[in-house]
N, C-alpha and C positions, 0 to 999 in steps of 0.2 A: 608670195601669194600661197595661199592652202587653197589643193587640190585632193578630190575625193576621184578615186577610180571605182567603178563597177563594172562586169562583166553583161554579157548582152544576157544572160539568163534572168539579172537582177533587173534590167534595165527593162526589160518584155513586160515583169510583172508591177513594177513604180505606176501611178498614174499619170496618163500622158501631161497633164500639167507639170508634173515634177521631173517627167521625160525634157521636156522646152529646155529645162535647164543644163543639160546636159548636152556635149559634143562628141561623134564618135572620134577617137583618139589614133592617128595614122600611125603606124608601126611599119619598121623594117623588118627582115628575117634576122638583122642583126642583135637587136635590138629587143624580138620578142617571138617564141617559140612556140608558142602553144596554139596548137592545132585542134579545129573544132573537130569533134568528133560524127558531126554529123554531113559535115562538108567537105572537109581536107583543107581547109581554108585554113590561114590564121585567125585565131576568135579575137571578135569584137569586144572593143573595152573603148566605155565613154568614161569622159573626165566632167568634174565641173570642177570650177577655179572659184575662188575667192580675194576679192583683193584684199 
């Protein structure tokens, strides 16, 4: 399958129609590192898949 990542920055500004399409993507600390700068949180990243 193809699979498209976007960051929750991109993801804020898409139209919520082309938001529907999209899942946010669960990460580990292992996995994935990058820390929002405005939370301390890991930053959000949605996927959508294509079969």
């Amino acid at each position: 399958p193809q699979e498209i990542l976007i960051g929750e920055d991109v993801y804020n500004r898409i139209h919520p129609t082309v938001q529907k399409e999209f899942s946010k993507k669960v990460w580990n600390e292992e996995e994935w590192k990058y820390h929002s700068r405005e939370t301390g949180e890991l930053y959000p990243v949605y996927y959508h898949t294509k079969q």
